[in-house]
Structure formats: structure tokens, C-alpha cells
N, C-alpha and C positions, 0 to 999 in steps of 0.2 A: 522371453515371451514377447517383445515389444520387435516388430518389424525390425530389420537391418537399417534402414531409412532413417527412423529414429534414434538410432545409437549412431549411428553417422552425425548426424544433426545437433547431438550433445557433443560429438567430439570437435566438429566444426568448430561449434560455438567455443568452445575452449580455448580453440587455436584464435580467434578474433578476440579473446578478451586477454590474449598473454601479453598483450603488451607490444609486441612485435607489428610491422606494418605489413599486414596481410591484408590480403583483397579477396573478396569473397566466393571468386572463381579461381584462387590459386589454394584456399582453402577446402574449396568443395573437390577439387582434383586430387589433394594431397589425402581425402581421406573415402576417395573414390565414389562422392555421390552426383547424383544431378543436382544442380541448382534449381528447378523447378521442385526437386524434393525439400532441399532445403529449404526456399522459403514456403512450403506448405507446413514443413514441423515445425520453423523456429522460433512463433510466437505461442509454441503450447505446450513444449517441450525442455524441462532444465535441469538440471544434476540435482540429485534428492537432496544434497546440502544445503543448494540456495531454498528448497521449499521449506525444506526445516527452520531457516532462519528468518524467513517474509513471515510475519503475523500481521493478518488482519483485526480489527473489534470493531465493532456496532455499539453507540453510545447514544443514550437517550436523553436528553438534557431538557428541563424547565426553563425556561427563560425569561426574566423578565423584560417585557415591552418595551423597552430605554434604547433612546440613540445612540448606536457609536457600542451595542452589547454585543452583536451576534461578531462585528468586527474586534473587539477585543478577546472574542473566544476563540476568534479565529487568528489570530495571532498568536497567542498564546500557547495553540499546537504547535503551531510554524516553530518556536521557539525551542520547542523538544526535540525537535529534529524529524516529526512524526509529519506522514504526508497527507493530505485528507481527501480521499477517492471518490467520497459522493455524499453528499450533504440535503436533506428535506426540511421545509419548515412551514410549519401550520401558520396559518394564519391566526395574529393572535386574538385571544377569548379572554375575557376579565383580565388584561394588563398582562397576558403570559402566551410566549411560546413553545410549543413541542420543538425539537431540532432531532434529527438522528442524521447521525455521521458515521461514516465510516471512515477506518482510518488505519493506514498501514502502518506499525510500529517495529519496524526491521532496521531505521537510520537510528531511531532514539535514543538520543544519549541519558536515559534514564528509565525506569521503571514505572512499568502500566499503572502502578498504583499509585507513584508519584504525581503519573499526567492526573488521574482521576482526582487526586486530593487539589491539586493545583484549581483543575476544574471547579470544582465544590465552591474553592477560598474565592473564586471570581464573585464580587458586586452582587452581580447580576442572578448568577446562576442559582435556580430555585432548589434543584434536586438534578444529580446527573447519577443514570444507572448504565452499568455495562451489561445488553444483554445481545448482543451474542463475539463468540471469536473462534479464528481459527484459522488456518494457515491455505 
């Protein structure tokens, strides 16, 4: 179903991450596309396995008002291995902020429930909910 373009474009991509020193017009020759094709698919286009194993979540966190809080909660991801894609924060109201983060958990050398409980045990952290996830 998917254009010839794009399955070119998956197979490129394969050939540039074997390991091998390929250049991306000896790639795009070897699997007969244009390069102009190529870079229109190749930021949107990837083998169903990689998507299967990228998860994102959306996390809501209370936080108390304290210096040195939002940086300890952000470290603390760093620590999991987890990457953090985009981050909001209220301004804070009676000594407490709102945070929603998102956060890609595909490197994490441990489990989503782990990071969450980790999260909770933080000082600071008033209530943290996971609402929403997905790949």
C-alpha cells in the first residue's frame, strides 16, 4: 500500500545504520531512489519494530514551590535513561506547581512504574499521574 519511495526509504535507512561507511548517495543508488525522495521520507518513515519499541507518556506532576525541585526531577529522569521531549509548568499557586512532561521511554533501563514510583518518593513531588501514552 505504501508508495515505492517509501519502502526505498526504509531500506536506505537500514543500509546507513549497518554499520558499514555508506554515504547517502551510494545508498540511495544501491536501492534505486532519488535522493530528493529520500530526504522527503526519511524523517517520517521507519521499520514497524523501531515504532513498536519508542514509547512515549505524558505525566502530570504537583510540585512543590522549593529551589533546586523541578531540577532534581529533572535529573532523576536523565538517570533512567528516559529522554524528556517537552516539558510545561504553571506558574506556581499556594506554594505548588502543575509540570506535564513528556517523555520518551524507549532507552530506559527500567520500568514505567519504577520511573513513576521513583517520581512520587521525590521531596518535592506532591502527586504525579500518568495521563496519557503511546507510541
Amino acid at each position: 500500500m505504501l508508495p515505492d519511495a517509501m519502502l526505498k526509504t526504509v531500506e536506505a535507512k537500514k543500509l546507513l545504520d549497518s554499520g558499514k561507511e555508506y554515504k547517502i548517495n551510494e545508498v540511495v543508488q544501491k536501492v534505486n531512489l532519488s535522493r530528493s525522495a529520500f530526504y522527503k521520507y526519511k524523517d517520517g518513515i521507519f521499520p514497524f519494530h523501531t515504532m513498536v519499541k519508542e514509547k512515549i507518556i505524558t505525566l502530570s506532576i504537583y510540585l512543590q514551590d522549593q529551589s533546586g525541585s523541578l531540577s532534581k526531577l529533572l535529573s532523576m529522569i536523565a538517570q533512567t535513561g528516559a529522554n524528556v521531549l517537552t516539558i510545561n509548568q504553571t506558574i506556581p499557586l499556594q506554594g505548588r506547581a502543575t509540570i506535564t512532561i513528556t517523555i520518551e521511554t524507549a532507552a530506559m533501563n527500567s520500568d514505567v512504574t519504577i520511573l513513576l514510583n521513583k517520581i512520587d518518593s521525590l521531596e518535592s513531588v506532591v502527586k504525579v499521574e500518568l495521563i496519557g501514552s503511546g507510541a
